[in-house]
C-alpha positions as CSV (number, residue, x, y, z in Angstrom):
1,X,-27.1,11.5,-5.2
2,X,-24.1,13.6,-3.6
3,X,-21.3,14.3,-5.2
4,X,-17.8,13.0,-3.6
5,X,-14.1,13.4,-5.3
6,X,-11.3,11.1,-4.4
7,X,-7.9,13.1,-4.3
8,X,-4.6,11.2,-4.2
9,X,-1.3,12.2,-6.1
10,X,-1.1,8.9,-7.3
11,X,-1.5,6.8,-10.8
12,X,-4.7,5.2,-10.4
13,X,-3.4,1.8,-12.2
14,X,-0.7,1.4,-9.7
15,X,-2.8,2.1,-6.3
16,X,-4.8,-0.7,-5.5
17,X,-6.3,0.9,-2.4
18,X,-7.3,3.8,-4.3
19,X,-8.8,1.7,-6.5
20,X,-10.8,-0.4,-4.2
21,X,-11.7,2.7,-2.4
22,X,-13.5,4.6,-6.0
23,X,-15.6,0.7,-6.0
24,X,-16.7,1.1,-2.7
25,X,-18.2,4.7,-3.3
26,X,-19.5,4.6,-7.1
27,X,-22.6,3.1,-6.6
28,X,-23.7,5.7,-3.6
29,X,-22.1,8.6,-5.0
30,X,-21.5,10.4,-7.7
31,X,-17.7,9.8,-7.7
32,X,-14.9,12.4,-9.2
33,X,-11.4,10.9,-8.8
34,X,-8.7,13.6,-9.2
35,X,-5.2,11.8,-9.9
36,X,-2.6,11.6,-12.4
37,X,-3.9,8.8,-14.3
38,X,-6.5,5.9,-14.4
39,X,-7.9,3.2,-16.2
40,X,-11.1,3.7,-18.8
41,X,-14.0,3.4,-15.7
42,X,-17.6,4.6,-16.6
43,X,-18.7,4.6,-12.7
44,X,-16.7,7.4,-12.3
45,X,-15.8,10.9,-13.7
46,X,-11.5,11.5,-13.8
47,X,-10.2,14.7,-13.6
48,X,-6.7,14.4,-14.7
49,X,-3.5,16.1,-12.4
50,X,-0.8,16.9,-14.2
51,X,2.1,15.7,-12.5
52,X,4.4,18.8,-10.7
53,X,8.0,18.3,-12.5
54,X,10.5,18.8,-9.4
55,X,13.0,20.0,-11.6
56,X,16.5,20.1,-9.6
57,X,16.1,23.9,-9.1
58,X,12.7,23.6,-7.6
59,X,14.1,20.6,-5.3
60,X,16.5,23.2,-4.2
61,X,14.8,25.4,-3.5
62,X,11.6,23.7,-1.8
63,X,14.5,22.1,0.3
64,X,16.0,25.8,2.0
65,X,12.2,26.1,3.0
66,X,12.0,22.6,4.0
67,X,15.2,23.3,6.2
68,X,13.7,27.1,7.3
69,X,10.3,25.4,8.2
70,X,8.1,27.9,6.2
71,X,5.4,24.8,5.3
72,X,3.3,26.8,3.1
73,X,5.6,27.5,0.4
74,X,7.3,24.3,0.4
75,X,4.4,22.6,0.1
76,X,3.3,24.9,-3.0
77,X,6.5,24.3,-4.3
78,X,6.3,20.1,-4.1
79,X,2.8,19.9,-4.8
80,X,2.1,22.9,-7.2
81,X,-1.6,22.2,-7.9
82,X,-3.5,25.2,-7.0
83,X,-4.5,26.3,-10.3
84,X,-7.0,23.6,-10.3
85,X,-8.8,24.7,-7.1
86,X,-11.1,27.0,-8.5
87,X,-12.4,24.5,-11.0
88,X,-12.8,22.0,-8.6
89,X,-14.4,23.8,-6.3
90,X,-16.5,25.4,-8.2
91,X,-18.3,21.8,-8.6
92,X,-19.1,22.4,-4.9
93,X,-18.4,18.4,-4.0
94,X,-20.2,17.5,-0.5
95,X,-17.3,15.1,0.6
96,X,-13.9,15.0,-0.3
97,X,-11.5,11.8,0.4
98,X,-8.2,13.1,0.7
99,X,-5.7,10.1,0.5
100,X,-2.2,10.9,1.9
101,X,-0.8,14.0,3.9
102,X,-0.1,15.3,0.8
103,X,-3.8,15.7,-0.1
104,X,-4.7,17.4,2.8
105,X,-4.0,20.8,2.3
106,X,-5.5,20.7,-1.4
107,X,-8.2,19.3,-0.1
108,X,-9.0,21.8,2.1
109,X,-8.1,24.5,-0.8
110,X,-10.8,23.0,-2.8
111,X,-13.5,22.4,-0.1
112,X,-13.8,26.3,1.4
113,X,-17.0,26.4,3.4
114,X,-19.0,23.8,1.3
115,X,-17.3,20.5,1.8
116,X,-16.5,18.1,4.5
117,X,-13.2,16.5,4.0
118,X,-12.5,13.2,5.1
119,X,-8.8,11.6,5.2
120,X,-7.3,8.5,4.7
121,X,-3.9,7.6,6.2
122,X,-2.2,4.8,3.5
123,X,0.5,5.6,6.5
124,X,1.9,7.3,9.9
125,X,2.7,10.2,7.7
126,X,5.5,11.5,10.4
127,X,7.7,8.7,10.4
128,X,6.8,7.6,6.8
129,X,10.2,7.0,5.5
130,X,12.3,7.5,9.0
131,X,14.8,5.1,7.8
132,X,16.5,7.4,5.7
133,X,18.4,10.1,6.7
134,X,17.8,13.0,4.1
135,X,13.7,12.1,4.8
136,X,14.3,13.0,8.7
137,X,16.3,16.0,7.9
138,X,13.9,17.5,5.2
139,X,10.3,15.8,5.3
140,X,9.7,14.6,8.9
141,X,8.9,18.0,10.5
142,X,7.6,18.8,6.9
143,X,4.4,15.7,7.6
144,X,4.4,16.4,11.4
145,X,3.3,19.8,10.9
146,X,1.0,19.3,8.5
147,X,-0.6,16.2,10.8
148,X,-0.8,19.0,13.2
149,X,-2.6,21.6,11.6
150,X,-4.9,19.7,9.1
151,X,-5.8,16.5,11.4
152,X,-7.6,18.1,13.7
153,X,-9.7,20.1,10.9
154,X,-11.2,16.6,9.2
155,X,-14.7,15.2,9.7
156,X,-13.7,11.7,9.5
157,X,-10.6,9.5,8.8
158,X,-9.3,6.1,8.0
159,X,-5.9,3.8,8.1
160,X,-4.7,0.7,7.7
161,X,-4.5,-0.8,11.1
162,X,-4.4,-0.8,14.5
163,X,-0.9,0.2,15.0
164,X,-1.1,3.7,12.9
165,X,-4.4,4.3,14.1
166,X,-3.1,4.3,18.0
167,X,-0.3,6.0,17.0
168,X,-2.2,9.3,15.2
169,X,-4.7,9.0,18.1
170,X,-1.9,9.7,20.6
171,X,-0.5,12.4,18.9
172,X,-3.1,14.6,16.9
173,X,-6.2,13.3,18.5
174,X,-8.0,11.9,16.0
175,X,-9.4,8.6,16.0
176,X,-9.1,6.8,12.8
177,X,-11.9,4.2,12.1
178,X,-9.8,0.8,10.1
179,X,-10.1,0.0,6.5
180,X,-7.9,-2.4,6.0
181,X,-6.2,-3.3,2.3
182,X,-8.2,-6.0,2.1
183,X,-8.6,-7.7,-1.8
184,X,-12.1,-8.0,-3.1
185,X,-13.7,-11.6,-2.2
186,X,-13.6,-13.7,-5.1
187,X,-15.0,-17.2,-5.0
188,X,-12.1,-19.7,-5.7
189,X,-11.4,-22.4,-4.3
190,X,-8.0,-23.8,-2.8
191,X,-5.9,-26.1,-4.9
192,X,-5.0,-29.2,-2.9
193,X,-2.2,-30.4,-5.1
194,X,1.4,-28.8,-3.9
195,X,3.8,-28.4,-6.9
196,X,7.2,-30.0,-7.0
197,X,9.2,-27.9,-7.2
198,X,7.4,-26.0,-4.5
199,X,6.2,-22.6,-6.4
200,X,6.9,-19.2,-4.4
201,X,6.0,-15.7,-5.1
202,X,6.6,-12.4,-3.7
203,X,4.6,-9.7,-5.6
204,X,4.5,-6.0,-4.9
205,X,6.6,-2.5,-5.5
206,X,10.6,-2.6,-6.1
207,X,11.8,-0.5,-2.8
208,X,15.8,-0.5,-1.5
209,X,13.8,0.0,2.1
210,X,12.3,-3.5,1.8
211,X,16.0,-5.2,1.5
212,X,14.7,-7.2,-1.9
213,X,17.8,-8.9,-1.2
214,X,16.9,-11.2,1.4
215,X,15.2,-12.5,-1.1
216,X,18.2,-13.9,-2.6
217,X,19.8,-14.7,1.0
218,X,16.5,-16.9,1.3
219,X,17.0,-18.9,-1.8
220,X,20.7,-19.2,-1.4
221,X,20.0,-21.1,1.5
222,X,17.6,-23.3,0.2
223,X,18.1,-26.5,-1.8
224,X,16.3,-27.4,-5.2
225,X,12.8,-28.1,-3.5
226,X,11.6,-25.0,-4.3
227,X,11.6,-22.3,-6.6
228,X,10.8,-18.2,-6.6
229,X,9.1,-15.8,-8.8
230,X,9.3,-12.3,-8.3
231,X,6.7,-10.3,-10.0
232,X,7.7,-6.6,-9.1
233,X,6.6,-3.3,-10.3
234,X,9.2,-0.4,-10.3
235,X,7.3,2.7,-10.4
236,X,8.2,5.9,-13.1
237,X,8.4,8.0,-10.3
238,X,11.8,5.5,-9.0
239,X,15.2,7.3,-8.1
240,X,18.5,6.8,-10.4
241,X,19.5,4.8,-7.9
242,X,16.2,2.6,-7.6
243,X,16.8,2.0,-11.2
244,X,19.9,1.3,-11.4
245,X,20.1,-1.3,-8.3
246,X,16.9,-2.9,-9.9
247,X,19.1,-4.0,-12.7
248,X,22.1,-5.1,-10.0
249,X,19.5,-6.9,-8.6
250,X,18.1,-8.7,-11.7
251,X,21.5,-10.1,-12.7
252,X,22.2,-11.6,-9.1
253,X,18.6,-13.1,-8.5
254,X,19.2,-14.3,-12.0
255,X,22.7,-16.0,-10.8
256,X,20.9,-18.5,-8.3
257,X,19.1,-20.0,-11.0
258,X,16.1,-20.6,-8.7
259,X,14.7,-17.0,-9.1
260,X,12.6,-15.9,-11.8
261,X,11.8,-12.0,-12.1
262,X,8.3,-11.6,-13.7
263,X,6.6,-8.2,-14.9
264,X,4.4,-6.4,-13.2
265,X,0.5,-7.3,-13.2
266,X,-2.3,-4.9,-13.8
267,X,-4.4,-5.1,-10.3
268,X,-7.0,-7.4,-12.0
269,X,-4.9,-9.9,-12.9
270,X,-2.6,-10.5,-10.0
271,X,-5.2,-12.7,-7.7
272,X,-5.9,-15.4,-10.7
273,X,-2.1,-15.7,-11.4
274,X,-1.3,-15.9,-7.9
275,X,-3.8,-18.6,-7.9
276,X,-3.3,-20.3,-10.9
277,X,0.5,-21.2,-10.3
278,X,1.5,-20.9,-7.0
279,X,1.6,-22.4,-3.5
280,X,2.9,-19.6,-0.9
281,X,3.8,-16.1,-1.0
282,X,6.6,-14.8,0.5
283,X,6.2,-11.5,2.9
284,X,9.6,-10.8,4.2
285,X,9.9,-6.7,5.0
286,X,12.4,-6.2,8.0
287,X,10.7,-3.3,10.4
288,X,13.6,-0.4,9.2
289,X,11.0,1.9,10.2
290,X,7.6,2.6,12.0
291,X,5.2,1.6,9.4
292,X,7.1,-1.6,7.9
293,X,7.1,-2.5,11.7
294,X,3.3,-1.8,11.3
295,X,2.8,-3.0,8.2
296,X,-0.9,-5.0,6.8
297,X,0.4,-4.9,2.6
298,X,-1.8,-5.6,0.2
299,X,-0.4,-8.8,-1.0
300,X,-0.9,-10.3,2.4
301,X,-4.8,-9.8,1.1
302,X,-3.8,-10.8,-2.2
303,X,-2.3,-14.1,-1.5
304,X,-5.2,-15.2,0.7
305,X,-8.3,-14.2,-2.0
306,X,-5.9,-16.4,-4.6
307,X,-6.2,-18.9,-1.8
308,X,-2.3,-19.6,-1.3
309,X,-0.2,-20.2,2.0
310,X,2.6,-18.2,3.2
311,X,5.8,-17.4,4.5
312,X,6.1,-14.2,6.2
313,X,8.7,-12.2,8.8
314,X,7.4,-11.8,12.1
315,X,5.9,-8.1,11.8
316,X,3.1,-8.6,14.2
317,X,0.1,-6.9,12.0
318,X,0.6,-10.3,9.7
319,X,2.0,-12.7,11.9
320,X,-1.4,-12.2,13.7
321,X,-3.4,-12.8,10.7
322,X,-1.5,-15.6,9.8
323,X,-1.4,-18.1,13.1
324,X,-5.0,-16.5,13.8
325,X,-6.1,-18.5,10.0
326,X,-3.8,-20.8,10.0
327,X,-2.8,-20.0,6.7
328,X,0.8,-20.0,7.2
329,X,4.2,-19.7,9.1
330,X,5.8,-16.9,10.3
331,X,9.8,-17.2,10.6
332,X,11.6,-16.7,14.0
333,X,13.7,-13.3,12.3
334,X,13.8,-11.0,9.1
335,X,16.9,-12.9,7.5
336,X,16.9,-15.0,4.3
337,X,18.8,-17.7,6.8
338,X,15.4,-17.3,8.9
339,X,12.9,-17.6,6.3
340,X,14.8,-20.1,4.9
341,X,14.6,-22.5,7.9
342,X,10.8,-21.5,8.2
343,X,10.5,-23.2,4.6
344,X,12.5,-26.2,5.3
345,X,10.6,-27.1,7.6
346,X,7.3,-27.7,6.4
347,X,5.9,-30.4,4.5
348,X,4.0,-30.5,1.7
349,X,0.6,-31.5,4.0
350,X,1.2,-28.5,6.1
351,X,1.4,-26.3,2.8
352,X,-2.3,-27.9,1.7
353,X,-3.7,-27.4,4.6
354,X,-2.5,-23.5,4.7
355,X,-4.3,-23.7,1.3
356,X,-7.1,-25.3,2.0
357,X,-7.5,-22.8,5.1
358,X,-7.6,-19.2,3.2
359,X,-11.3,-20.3,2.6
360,X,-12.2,-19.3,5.7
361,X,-9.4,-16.1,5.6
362,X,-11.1,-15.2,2.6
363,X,-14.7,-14.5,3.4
364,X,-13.7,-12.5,6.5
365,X,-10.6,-10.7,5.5
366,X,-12.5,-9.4,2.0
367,X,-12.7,-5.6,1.0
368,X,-16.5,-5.8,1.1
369,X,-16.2,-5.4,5.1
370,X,-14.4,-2.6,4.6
371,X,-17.1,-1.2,2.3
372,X,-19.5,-1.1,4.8
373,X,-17.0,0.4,7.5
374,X,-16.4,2.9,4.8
375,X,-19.4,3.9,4.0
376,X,-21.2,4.1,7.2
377,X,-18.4,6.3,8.1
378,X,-18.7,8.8,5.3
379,X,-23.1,8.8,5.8
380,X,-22.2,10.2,9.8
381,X,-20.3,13.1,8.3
382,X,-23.0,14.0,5.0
């Protein structure tokens, strides 16, 4: 069996595409995944980062070489994790799955001459958080130039959808095949009964990018029919300000009286919830940059294995998916007024049959496609 390591500077029990992406290799390979932390898992080995602390001096001074361009040691500033390479490589891996531009280059530290390394683009990595203006000045010729030196150097890589994959096609000539986010299939069944009051949900990470409050715009502007839960996670790794707005936010969602904020889920539980008590989930992410504008979240596949309807802004990745199943509406803008009018306007039969039509959704749309995608990919290059 060969040996493959999954590398991501992420938390294993927050990254649900990581995740998925360790099932879909453990039974093929022999599977290391290299991250901060993870859940107990016996199909795979975990080889534990420890966390770079960006200490305000070293955020300093990684920024002047941000600002200067010298990549190399800003990167070894940021992402100080070299001391591992010599273990790591000295387990001579045949494939390594690099996830994120920030992988990349320790990826290629660890493989030297023996290993193939094989990326996977969560997202367009140059315009990753273009919205914000301290991102542009110090980070987006930071990711272009990494895209530029290490892209061309992979055997194989991966994104989201069609709209990144074009875009990092154009630009650094590499064709990415698609895994999409896709949940695992599970075999429920849609509930035909629609609650009254009519049960929302909008799950997913707490981000000031994603405007969380057109959330309460929405509800504002809708009468007593319906209701909203909003089961967010805010990461450790959150700003100050993050943290502080999250609590701003509480209090004012908690003001309508028709929004209740939930805790977080671990990834295992948040399809039979979804299921178990709700009737549509709410997408609403306004396109403030490239890849919101090109977005395919996760909890669009969520909502449709827990076999729920939804509401969603008109981002054309899900607004696709949606009129394609049938399995929802998509509003006419990104404002709380818009998706407020979208939900007014549909009756309780049109929310069963959105139901009743993620059966369908579900068997195509699961994360065993991918899988196979995955896999088949990864065999070409070992």
């Amino acid at each position: 069996m060969k040996s493959l390591l999954v590398l991501c500077f992420t938390d294993l029990k927050n990254d649900a595409r990581v995740t998925r992406q360790v099932n879909f290799l453990k039974e093929t390979y022999r599977v290391t995944a290299a991250v901060f932390d993870a859940y107990p898992d016996p199909g795979r080995e975990l080889f534990v980062i420890k966390k770079t602390n960006l200490t305000f001096l070293r955020k300093a001074v990684a920024s002047v070489f941000l600002l200067l361009g010298i990549n190399r040691i800003a990167y070894a500033l940021l992402h100080n994790y070299q001391s591992y390479v010599p273990t790591l490589r000295d387990r001579k891996f045949d494939i390594i799955v690099a996830n994120d531009i920030e992988a990349l280059p320790l990826a290629f530290s660890i493989a030297g001459q023996h290993s193939k390394v094989f990326f996977d683009a969560h997202e367009y990595a140059p315009r990753h958080f273009e919205d914000r203006l301290y991102w542009r000045i110090f980070f987006q010729r930071f990711n272009t130039a990494l895209c530029r030196h290490y892209i061309p150097r992979v055997a194989g890589m991966s994104t989201i959808n069609n709209g990144l994959a074009s875009e990092y096609e154009k630009h650094f000539g590499v064709k990415p095949i698609i895994v999409t986010n896709a949940s695992p299939f599970i075999d429920l069944h849609a509930n035909a009964s629609v609650a009254n009051p009519i049960r929302l949900v909008h799950h997913g990470i707490f981000n000031m990018s994603r405007r969380p409050e057109l959330m309460i715009d929405m509800m504002e502007a809708l009468d007593n029919r319906f209701t909203l839960d909003l089961i967010y996670l805010l990461p450790g790794s959150a700003s100050p300000q993050t943290k502080e707005y999250f609590e701003t936010y509480k209090a004012k969602a908690a003001a309508t009286g028709k929004i209740n904020i939930l805790p977080a889920l671990k990834g295992s539980e948040i399809v039979p919830s979804l299921h178990a008590t709700y009737d549509l989930g709410i997408i609403l992410i306004p396109p403030v940059n490239f890849n919101y504008e090109n977005g395919l979240p996760n909890k669009l596949f969520d909502c449709i294995q827990a076999r729920i309807g939804m509401v969603a802004g008109p981002l054309r990745e899900i607004a696709q998916i949606v009129k394609h199943y049938d399995i929802g509406v998509v509003s006419e803008d990104f404002t709380g007024q818009g998706m407020a009018n979208a939900l007014k306007a549909l009756t309780t039969n049109d929310i069963a049959r959105f139901k009743a039509n993620t059966d369908v959704a579900a068997r195509e749309l699961s994360a065993e496609h991918n899988q196979k995608i995955f896999l088949e990919a990864l065999a070409r290059i070992a």
